[in-house]
MARVEX-284534 format. One line per 10 residues: number of its first residue (from 1); for each residue x, y, z of C-alpha. Coordinates in steps of 0.2 Angstrom, whole numbers, always signed. Layout:
% residues N
NUM) X:Y:Z  ... $
% end
This chain:
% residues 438
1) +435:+114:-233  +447:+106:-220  +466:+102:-224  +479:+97:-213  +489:+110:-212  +493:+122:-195  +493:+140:-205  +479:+151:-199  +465:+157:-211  +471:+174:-220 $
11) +461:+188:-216  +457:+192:-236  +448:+175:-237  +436:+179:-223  +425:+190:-234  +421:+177:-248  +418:+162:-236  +400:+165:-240  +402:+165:-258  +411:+150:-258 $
21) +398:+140:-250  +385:+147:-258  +394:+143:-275  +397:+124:-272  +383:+111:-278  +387:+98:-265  +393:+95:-247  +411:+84:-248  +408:+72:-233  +424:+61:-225 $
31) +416:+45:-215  +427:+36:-205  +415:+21:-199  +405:+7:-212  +387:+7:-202  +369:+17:-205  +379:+33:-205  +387:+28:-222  +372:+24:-229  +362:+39:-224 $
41) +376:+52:-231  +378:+40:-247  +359:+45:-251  +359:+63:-246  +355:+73:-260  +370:+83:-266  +382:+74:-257  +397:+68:-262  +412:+57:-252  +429:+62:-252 $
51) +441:+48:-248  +460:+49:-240  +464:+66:-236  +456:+76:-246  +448:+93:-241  +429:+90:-235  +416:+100:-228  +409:+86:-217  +418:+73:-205  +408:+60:-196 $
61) +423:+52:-187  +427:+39:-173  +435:+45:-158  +452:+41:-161  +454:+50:-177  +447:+64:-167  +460:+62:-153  +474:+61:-168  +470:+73:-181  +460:+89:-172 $
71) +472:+99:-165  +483:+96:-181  +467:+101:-194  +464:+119:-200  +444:+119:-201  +433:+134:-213  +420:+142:-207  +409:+131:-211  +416:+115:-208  +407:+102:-195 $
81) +414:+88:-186  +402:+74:-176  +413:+78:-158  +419:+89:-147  +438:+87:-141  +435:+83:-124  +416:+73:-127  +425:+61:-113  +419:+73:-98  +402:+68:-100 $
91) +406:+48:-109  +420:+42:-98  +411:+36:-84  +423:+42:-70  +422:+58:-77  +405:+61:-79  +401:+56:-59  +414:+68:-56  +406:+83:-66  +391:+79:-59 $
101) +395:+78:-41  +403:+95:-43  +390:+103:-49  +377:+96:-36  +388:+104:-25  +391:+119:-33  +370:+121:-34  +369:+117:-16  +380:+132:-11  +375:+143:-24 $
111) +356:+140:-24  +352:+128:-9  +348:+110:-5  +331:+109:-13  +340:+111:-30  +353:+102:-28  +343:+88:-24  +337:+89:-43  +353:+80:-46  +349:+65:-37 $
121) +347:+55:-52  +363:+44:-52  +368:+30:-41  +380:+32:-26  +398:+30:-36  +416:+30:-31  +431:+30:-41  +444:+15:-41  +457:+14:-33  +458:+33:-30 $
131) +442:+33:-19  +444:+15:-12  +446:+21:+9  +429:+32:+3  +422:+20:-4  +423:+4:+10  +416:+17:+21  +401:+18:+12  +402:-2:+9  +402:-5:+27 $
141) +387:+6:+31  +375:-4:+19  +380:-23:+22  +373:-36:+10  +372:-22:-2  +378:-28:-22  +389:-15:-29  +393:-15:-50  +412:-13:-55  +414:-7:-71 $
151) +430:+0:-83  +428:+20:-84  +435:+18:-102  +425:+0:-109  +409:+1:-116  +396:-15:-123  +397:-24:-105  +414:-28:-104  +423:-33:-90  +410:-28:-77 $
161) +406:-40:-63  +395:-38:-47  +400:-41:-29  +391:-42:-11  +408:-45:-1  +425:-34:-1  +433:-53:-3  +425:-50:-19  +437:-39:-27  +452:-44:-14 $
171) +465:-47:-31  +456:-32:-41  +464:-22:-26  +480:-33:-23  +483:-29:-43  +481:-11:-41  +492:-9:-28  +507:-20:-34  +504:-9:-50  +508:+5:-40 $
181) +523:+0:-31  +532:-6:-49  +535:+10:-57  +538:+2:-74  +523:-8:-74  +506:-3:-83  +496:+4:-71  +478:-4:-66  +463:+2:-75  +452:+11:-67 $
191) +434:+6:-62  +420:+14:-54  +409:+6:-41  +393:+8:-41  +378:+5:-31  +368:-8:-41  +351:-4:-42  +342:-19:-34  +324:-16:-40  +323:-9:-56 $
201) +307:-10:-66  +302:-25:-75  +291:-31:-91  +288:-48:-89  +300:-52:-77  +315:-43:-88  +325:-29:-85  +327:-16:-97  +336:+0:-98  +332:+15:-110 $
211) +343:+21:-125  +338:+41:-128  +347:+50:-139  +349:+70:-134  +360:+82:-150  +372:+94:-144  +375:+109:-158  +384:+121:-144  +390:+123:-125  +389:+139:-127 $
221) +376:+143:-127  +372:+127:-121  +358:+121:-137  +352:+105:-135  +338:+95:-146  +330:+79:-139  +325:+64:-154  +307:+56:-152  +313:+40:-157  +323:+28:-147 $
231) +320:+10:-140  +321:+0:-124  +334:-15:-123  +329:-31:-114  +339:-43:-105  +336:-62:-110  +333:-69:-95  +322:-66:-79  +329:-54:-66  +333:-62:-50 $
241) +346:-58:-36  +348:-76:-31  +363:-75:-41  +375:-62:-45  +388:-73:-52  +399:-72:-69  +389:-85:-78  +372:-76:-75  +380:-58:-74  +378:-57:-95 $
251) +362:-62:-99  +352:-56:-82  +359:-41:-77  +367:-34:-92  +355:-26:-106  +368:-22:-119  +364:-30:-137  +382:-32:-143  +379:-44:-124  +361:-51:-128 $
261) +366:-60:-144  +377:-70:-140  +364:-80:-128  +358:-96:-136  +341:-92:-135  +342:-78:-144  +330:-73:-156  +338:-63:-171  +322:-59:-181  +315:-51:-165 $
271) +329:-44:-158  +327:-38:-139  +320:-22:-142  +306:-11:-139  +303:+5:-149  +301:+20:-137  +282:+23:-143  +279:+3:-137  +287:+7:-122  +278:+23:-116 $
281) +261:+15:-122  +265:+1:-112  +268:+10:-96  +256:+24:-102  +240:+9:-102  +248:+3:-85  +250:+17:-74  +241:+31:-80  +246:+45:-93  +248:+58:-77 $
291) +260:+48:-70  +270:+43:-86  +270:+64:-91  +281:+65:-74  +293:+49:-77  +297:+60:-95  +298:+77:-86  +308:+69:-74  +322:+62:-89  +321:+79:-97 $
301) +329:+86:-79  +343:+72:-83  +346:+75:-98  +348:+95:-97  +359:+94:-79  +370:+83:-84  +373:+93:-100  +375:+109:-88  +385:+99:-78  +400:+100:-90 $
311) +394:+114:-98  +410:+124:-91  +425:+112:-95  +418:+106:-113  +428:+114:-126  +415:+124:-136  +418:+127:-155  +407:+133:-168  +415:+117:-179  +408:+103:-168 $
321) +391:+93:-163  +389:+80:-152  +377:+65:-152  +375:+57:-138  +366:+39:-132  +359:+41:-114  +358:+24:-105  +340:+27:-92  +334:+12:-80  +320:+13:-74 $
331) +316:+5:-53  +300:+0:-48  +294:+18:-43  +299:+24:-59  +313:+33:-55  +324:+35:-69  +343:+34:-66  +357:+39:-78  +368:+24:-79  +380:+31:-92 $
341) +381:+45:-107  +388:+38:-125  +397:+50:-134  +397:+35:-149  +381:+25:-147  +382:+12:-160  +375:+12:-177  +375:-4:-181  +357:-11:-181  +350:-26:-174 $
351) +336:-29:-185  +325:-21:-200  +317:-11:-188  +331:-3:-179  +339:+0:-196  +326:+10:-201  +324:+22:-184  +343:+25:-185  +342:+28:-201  +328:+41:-197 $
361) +338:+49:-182  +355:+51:-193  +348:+58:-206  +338:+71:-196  +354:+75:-187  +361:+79:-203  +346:+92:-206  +348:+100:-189  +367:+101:-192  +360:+110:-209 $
371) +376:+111:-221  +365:+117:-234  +359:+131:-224  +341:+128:-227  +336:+133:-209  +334:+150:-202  +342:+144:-183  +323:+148:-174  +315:+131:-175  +310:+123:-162 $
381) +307:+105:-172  +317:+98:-187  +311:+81:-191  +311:+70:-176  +321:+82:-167  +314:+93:-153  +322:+108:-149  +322:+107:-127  +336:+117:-122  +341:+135:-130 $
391) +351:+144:-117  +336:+140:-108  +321:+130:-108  +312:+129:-124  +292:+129:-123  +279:+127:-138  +264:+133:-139  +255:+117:-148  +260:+109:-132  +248:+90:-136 $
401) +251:+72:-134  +252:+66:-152  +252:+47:-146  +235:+46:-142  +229:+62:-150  +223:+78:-145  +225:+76:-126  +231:+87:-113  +249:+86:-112  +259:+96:-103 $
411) +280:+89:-103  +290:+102:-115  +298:+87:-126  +289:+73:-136  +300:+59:-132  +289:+43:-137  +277:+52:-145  +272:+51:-164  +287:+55:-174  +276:+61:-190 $
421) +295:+69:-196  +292:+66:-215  +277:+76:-214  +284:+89:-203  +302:+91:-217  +291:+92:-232  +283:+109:-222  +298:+115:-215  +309:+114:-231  +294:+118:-243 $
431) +299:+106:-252  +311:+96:-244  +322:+85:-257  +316:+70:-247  +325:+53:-257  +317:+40:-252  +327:+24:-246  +329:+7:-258 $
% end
């Protein structure tokens, strides 16, 4: 149970904790967001809301009630909350460049350049406007280059512009500092810059970015799960660099859906997603199932080293998991780049067929979470969830492409593969009190 309280546990509870949780019939849940997730805990067997500020067992929170209540909440045992404290070392934008620049560095010195050039996976950043002088240096060493500014705290495309010239963002800087010299004026939100990537990979003459979702259930050890499911978001309208100006910046450049819909030829019923099995079919019939297997291994490095990457400065705590959306484009040599890291990837669905994959990926992250202690804490799949990371890399020995059958297959997660999960509950829980949705 959790109340809001700041005494300690007393010592003569500890023994029964066990007991306790054995002896309730249901899991009290507290939900502080009306999307999929609602929905899924509604319809989990023995599961039962708890509304205002009443004791719960589960919290599936936003950030800001996080930020507010955490350090003032007394958690059991056996509580479990959807975040860490400090998720924004790896979400904010700013912050994760900065974690994952030290730790390039940090490999270089401690292991050599070969490895830390494993890390080369995002693009060349600076932080605004306290890495400006740094930053012009590099501007002026690749003229005619177009950079991407973008709010370190804003997410679904908002206030992001691209630029070719310093002229460009002339009044950004003349706002920054005239928020400096006024010491009782708000001071200028931060950006970073970025180096736009200038030929990413298209699918009929669209950009697209990747949305993977990768479930943290401890820093330390660092124990991370990789989903099968997850979708490529389009853009509306042909790539082109002819153009990097505000009016075709939204529906060109810009893959976000919360972006996307508002354009006037957008089709609602269709939506502007692939599912990730479309996707690596697609690229899979195109390129070759060799090459494809090395595009996958390669995101699995990114996913992993970015998580290492802020392994030392999260606060680890038993009470808290972390799911997180990973935004992956794609350039014409299939390099994947980590654009950003979602500590809150949105819920909301854009269609039928999103509804029922986020459906599928919530509720299996409720299953690995396991407050009904059904698991034994040595799987290396639950559902639609891969175990790839346990304080080291995690290897299967029924190592096979699902997608196209018994093939070869030699990539450790199955990202884009067959996501049989249903199948694979009902054997794992023997039975498993699967509901089915109405």
């Amino acid at each position: 149970m959790s109340k809001h309280k700041t005494s300690g546990n007393k010592a003569s509870n500890d023994s029964g904790k066990s007991e306790e949780r054995e002896g309730r019939s249901c899991v009290r849940y507290k939900c502080g967001l009306l999307n999929t997730i609602q929905d899924v805990l509604k319809q989990r067997p023995n599961w039962v809301e708890v509304k205002d500020d009443g004791e719960w067992d589960f919290n599936w929170c936003d950030v800001g009630w996080l930020r507010e209540n955490f350090d003032h909440s007394y958690l059991d045992e056996h509580v479990r909350i959807n975040h860490f404290r400090n998720h924004y070392e790896l979400s904010r934008k700013n912050l994760m460049v900065k974690n994952l620049k030290r730790y390039q560095k940090n490999l270089e010195k401690e292991v050599g350049r070969e490895e830390a050039s494993k890390c080369d996976f995002f693009p060349c950043t600076f932080v605004l406007p306290s890495e400006y002088h740094l930053f012009v240096e590099e501007f002026n060493r690749n003229p005619g280059s177009i950079w991407i500014m973008k709010p370190v705290a804003k997410s679904q495309g908002k206030g992001i512009f691209l630029f070719r010239k310093l002229k460009d963002i002339i009044d950004w800087k003349k706002e920054s500092s005239h928020s400096e010299e006024q010491k009782d004026a708000a001071p200028v939100e931060n950006y970073v810059a970025q180096r736009y990537i200038e030929n990413p990979y298209l699918i009929n003459g669209r950009k697209f970015d990747l949305r993977v979702y990768v479930l943290v259930t401890s820093y330390v050890p660092l124990k991370a799960w990789l989903y099968r499911d997850g979708f490529a978001r389009f853009s509306g309208t042909r790539f082109s660099l002819s153009t990097i100006d505000d009016k075709c910046i939204p529906y060109m450049h810009l893959t976000n859906v919360s972006v996307q819909k508002t354009a006037p030829n957008y089709n609602h019923e269709k939506g502007c997603k692939w599912q990730m099995q479309q996707l690596r079919r697609y690229l899979t019939a195109k390129h070759g199932r060799e090459l494809i297997e090395i595009l996958f291994k390669q995101m699995d490095n990114i996913f992993i080293r970015s998580l290492q990457s802020v392994q030392k400065v999260i606060i680890n705590d038993k009470h808290c998991f972390e799911l997180y959306g990973y935004d992956i484009l794609l350039d014409e040599k299939l390099k994947p780049w980590l654009i950003e890291v979602n500590a809150s990837p949105s819920n909301s669905p854009s269609s039928r067929e999103d509804y029922e994959m986020k459906f599928r990926l919530l509720e299996d992250t409720l299953n690995v979470v396991d407050m009904e202690g059904r698991l034994t804490g040595k799987e290396k799949r639950v559902g639609g969830y891969d175990l790839m990371w346990n304080n080291g890399p995690v290897y299967r020995e029924d190592i096979y492409l699902q997608t196209f059958g018994s093939s070869c297959f030699t990539a450790n997660t199955y990202l884009g593969c067959l996501n049989d999960r249903e199948k694979q509950l009902r054997h794992l829980f023997k039975p498993f009190p699967f509901q089915k949705r109405t």
